[in-house]
C-alpha positions as CSV (number, residue, x, y, z in Angstrom):
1,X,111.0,-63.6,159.7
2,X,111.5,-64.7,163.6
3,X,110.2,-62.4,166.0
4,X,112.5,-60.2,167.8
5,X,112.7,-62.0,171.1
6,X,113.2,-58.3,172.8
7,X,110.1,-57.1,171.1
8,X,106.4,-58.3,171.8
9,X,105.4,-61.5,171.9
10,X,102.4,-63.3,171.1
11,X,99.7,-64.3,174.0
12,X,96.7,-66.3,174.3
13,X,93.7,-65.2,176.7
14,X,94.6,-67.3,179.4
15,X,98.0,-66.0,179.5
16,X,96.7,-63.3,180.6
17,X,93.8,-64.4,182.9
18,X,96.8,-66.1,185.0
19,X,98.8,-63.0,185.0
20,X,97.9,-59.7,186.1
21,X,101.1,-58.0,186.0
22,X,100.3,-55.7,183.2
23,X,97.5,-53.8,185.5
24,X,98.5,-50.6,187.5
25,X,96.9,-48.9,189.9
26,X,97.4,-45.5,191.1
27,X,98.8,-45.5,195.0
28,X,97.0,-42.1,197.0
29,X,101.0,-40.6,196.4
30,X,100.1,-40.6,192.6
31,X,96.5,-39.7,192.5
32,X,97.8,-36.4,194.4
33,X,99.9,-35.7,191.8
34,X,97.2,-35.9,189.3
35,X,94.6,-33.6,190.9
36,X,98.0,-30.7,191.6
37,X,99.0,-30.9,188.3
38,X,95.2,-30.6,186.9
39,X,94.8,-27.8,189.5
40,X,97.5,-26.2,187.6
41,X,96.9,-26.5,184.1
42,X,93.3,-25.3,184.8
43,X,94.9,-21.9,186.3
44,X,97.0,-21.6,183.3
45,X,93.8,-21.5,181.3
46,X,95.8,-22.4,177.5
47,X,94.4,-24.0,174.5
48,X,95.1,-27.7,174.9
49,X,97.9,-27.8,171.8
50,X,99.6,-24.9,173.5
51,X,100.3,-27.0,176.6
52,X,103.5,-27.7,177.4
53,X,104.8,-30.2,180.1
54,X,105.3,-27.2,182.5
55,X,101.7,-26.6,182.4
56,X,101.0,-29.8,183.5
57,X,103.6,-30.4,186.6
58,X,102.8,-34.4,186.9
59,X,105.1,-36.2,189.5
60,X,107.3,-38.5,188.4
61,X,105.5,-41.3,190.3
62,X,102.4,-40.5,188.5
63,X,103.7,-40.7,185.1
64,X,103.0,-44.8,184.7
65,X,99.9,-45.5,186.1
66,X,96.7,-46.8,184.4
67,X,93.8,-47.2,187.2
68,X,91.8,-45.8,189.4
69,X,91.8,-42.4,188.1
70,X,89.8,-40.1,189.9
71,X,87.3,-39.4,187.6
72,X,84.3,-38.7,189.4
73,X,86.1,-35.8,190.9
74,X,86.4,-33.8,187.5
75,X,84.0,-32.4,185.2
76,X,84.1,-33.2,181.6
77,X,86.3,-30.4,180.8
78,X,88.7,-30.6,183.5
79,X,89.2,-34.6,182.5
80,X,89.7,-33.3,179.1
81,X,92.7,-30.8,180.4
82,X,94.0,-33.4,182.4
83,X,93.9,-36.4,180.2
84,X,95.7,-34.2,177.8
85,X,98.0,-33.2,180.3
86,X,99.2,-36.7,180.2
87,X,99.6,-37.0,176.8
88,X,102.6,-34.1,177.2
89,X,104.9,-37.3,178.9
90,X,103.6,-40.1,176.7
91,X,104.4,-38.9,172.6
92,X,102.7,-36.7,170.2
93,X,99.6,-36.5,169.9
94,X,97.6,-37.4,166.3
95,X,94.5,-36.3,164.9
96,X,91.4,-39.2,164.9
97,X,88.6,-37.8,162.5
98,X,87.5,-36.1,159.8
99,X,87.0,-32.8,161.9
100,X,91.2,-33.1,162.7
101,X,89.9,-33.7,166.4
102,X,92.8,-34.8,168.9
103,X,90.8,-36.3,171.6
104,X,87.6,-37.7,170.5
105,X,85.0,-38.5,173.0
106,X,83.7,-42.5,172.8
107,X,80.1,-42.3,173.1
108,X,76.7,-42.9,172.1
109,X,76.0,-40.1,169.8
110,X,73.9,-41.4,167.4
111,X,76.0,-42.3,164.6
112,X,75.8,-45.6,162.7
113,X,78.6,-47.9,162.1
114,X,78.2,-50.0,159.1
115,X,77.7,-47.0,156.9
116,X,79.5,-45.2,154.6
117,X,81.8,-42.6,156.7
118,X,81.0,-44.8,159.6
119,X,82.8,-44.7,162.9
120,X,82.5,-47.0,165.5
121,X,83.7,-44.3,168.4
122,X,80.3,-42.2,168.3
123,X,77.9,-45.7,168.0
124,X,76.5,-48.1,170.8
125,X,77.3,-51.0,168.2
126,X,79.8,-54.1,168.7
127,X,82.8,-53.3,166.8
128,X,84.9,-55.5,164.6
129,X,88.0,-56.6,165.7
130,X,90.9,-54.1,164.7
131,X,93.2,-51.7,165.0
132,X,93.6,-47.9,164.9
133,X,95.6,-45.5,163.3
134,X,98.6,-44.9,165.6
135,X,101.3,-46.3,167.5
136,X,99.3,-46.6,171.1
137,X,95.7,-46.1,171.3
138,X,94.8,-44.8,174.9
139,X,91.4,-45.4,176.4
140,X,90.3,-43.2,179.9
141,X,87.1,-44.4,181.2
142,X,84.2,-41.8,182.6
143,X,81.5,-43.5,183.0
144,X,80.3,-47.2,182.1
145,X,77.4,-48.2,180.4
146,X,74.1,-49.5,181.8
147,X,75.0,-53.0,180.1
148,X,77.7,-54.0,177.7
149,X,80.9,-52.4,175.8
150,X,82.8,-55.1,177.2
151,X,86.2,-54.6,175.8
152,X,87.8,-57.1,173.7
153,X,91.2,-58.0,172.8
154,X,93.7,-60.1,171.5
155,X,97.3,-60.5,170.3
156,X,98.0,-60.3,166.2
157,X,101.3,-62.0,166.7
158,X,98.7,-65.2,167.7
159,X,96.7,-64.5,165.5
160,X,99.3,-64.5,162.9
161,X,100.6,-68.0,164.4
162,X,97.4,-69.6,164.2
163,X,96.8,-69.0,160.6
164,X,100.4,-70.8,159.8
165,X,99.2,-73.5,161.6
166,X,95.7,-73.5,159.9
167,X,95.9,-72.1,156.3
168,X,99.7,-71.3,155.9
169,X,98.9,-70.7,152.0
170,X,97.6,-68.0,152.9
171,X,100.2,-66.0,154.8
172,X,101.2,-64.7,151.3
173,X,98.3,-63.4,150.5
174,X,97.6,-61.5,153.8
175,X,101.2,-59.9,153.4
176,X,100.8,-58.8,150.0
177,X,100.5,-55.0,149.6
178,X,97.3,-54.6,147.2
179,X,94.7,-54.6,150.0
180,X,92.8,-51.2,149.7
181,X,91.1,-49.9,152.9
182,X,88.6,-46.8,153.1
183,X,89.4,-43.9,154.9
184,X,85.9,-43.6,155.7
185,X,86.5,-40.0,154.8
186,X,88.6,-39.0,157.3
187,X,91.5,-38.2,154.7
188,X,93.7,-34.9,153.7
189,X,91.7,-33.7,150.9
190,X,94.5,-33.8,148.8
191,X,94.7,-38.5,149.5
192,X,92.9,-40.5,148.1
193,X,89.4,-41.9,149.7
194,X,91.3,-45.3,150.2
195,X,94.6,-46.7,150.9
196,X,96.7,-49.7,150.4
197,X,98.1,-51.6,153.1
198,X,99.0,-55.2,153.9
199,X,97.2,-57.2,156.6
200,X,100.6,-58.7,158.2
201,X,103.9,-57.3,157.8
202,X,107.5,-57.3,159.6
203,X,109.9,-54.9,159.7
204,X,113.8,-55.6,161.5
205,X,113.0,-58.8,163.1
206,X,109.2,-56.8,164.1
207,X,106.0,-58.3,163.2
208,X,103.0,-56.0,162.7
209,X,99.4,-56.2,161.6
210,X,96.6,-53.6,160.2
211,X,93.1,-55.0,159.7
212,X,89.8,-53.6,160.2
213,X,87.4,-55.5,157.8
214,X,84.6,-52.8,157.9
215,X,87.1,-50.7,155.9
216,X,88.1,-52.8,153.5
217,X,84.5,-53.8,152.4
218,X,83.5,-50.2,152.5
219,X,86.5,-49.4,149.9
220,X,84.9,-52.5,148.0
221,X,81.2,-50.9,148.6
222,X,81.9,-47.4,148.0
223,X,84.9,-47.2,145.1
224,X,84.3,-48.8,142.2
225,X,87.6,-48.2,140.6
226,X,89.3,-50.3,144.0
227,X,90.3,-54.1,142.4
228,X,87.9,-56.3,143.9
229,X,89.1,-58.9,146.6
230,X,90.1,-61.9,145.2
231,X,88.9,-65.2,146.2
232,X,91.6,-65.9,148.9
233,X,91.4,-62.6,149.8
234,X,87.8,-63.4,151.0
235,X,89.1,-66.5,152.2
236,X,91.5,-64.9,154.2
237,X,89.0,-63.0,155.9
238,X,86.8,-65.5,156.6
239,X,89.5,-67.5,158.8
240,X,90.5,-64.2,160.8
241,X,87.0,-63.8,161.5
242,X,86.9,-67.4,162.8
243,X,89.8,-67.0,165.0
244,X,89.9,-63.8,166.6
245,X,86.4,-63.9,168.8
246,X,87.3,-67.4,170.4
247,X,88.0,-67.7,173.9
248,X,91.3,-69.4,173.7
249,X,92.7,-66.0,171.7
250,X,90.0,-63.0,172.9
251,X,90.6,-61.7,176.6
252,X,87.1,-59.8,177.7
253,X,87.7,-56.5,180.0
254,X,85.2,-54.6,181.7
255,X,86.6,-50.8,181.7
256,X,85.6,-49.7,185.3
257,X,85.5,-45.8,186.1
258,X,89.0,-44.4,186.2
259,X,90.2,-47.0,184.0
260,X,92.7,-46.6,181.1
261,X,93.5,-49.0,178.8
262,X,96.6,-48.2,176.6
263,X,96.9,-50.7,173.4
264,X,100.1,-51.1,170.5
265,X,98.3,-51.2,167.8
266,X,100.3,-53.2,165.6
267,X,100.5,-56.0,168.0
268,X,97.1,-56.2,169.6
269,X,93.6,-56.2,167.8
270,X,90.7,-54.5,169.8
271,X,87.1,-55.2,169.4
272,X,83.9,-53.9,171.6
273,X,80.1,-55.7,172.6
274,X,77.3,-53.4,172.1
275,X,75.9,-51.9,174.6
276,X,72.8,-50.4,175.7
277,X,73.5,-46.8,178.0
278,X,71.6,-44.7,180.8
279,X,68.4,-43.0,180.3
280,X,70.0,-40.0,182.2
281,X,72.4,-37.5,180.0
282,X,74.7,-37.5,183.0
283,X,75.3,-41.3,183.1
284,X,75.6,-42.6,179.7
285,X,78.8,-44.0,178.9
286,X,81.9,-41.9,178.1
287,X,85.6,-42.7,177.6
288,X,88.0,-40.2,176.1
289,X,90.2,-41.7,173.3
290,X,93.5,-40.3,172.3
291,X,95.8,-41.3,169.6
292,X,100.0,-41.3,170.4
293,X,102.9,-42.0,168.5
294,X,105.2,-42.7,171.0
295,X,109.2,-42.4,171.1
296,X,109.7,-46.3,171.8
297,X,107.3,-47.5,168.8
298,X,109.1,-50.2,166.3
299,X,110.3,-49.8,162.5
300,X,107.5,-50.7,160.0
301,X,107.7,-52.3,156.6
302,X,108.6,-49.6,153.8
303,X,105.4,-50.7,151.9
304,X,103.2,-49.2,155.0
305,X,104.7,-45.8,154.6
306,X,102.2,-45.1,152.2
307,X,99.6,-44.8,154.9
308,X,101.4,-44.4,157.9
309,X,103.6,-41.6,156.3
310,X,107.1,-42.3,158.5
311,X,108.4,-46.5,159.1
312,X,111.4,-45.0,161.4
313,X,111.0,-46.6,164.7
314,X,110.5,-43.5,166.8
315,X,108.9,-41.5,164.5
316,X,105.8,-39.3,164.7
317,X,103.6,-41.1,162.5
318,X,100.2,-42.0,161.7
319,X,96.2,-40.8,162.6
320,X,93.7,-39.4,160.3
321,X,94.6,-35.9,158.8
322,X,91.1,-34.8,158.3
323,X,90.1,-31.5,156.5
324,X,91.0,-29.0,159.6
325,X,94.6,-29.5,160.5
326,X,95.5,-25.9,161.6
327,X,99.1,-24.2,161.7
328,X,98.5,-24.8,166.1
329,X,98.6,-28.5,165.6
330,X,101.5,-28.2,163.5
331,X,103.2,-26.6,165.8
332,X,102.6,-28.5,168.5
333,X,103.5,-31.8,166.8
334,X,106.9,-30.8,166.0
335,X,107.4,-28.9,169.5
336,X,106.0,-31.6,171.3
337,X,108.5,-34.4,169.1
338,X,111.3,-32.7,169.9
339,X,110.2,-32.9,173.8
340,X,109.9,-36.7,173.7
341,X,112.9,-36.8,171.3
342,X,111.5,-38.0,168.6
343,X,111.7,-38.2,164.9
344,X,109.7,-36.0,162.9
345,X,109.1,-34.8,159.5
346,X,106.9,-32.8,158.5
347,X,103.1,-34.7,157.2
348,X,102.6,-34.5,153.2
349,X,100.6,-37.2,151.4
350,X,103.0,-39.5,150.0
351,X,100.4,-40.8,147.7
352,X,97.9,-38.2,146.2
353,X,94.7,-39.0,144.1
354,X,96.5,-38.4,141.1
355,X,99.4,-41.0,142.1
356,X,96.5,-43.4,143.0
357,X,94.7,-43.2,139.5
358,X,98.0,-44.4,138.6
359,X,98.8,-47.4,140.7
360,X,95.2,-48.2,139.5
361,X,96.2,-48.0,135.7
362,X,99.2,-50.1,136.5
363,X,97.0,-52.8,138.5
């Protein structure tokens, strides 16, 4: 299927070395409006999913910028209010973890990453290259580290070129539905511990992608019952592997103080260096990660609804449910769709662990 010359197209790392269009800053007008509209959502002293936009009076002016936040002028809690603050103008938010968190704090906090139930968020380790669970992943930066977490991205419409050029037999393969990825146990209780999902899909002239290789081999480590990958499966892998880190496809980013970095994740992969962080508590690196679905967000293939529960363009879809979704979220999600206009249906698991053992009969 062509790609939708309206809709995201595909980039190599020096398109975008040559071309610094796509970074704001915020101008001294719209920093103002930041710190008055933080003054008065810290006044109004509510639980974050009871915020409303009137809580959170932001200037229009301030509404689109990405850098130069002022940071070092809140505490930890008052960049939590106000980060959230933003959310209310950008989509819904969606929950990230196990715990149901909405904003989850990227840190050094001694987890592991290649483990089972391993997130990369809470590690100092490199990541893989992939892509999160949600229409725009959005990225405010704290504090940097003492060396490293060098951000790292790249374009999966490339990426999805390249292998054409390369390996076209094995386009098929990597748009075929029966690729099972872990959850890494950040599932309803009532889902499965895995999911299926193809690597490339399109959708209405839309071209989309959802890999992260550290869950699909910890689905092969951890379920038996999963089918194991096939041999061009692996080989699939493999040449993904090969072509995603190089420097004509991976644009390196050093997230400064203040920064945010807002990514579509179903056009963009995302990868981080390790890094090694302050000896002081005070200094060690710390970003604050939120999860949107937003009200512009493209149609998805019907095969993806599985995991992402709505393929409506526009719909509030996606995250990880966790075990702690509580009737405030709820309502907030479906208060805060019809704000951004959005279309929303109420989450259920469309595919339960009994419906699973079945599809795995059947395979």
């Amino acid at each position: 299927m062509a790609q939708n010359n309206f809709g995201p197209q595909p980039w190599k790392a020096d398109d975008v070395r040559g071309d610094n269009s796509w970074i704001l800053r915020l101008s001294p007008e719209e920093v103002d409006g930041f710190r008055v509209a933080s003054a008065h959502a810290l006044k109004t002293n509510k639980p974050l999913l009871e915020m409303s936009q009137a809580d959170f009076p932001l200037p229009e002016a301030s509404r689109l910028a990405l850098k130069r936040f002022p940071t070092d002028e809140w505490s930890e809690a008052e960049m939590r209010i106000t980060y959230w603050g933003m959310s209310l103008y950008m989509g819904v938010g969606r929950t990230q973890n196990r715990a149901s968190e909405i904003i989850n704090d990227v840190r050094d906090a001694g987890g592991s990453y290649k483990v089972k139930g391993g997130r990369g968020y809470n590690t100092n380790a490199g990541l893989d290259f992939h892509q999160d669970s949600c229409d725009v992943v959005a990225l405010l930066c704290r504090r940097t580290a003492k060396l490293g977490g060098t951000s790292k991205v790249m374009s999966s419409l490339a990426l999805r070129d390249r292998v054409a050029e390369l390996r076209p037999d094995l386009l098929s393969v990597l748009e075929d539905q029966n690729w099972f990825h872990s959850f890494q146990g950040a599932q309803d209780p009532t889902q499965p511990g895995f999911y299926r999902c193809s690597i490339f899909g399109a959708e209405g002239g839309f071209r989309c992608a959802r890999t992260n290789r550290k869950n699909t081999v910890a689905a092969q480590n951890d379920f038996p019952e999963v089918p194991r990958l096939t041999k061009r499966q692996e080989e699939a892998l493999d040449l993904l592997d090969i072509i995603m880190p190089t420097d004509e496809y991976c644009y390196s980013m050093e997230l400064e103080k203040g920064d945010m970095q807002l990514l579509n994740n179903f056009v963009t992969l995302h990868s981080r260096t390790p890094f090694t962080d302050h000896e002081d508590p005070d200094q060690k690196r710390h970003l604050m990660r939120l999860w949107l679905s937003i009200p512009t967000s493209q149609p998805l293939p019907a095969q993806w609804a599985e995991y992402w529960g709505d393929v409506r363009a526009g719909a509030v879809r996606g995250g990880y449910r966790g075990s702690f979704i509580t009737p405030e979220f709820r309502e907030y999600e479906k208060q805060q769709a019809e704000t951004m206009k959005m279309k929303f249906t109420p989450w259920k698991p469309l595919v339960t662990q009994e419906d699973m053992a079945k599809i795995l009969e059947a395979h």
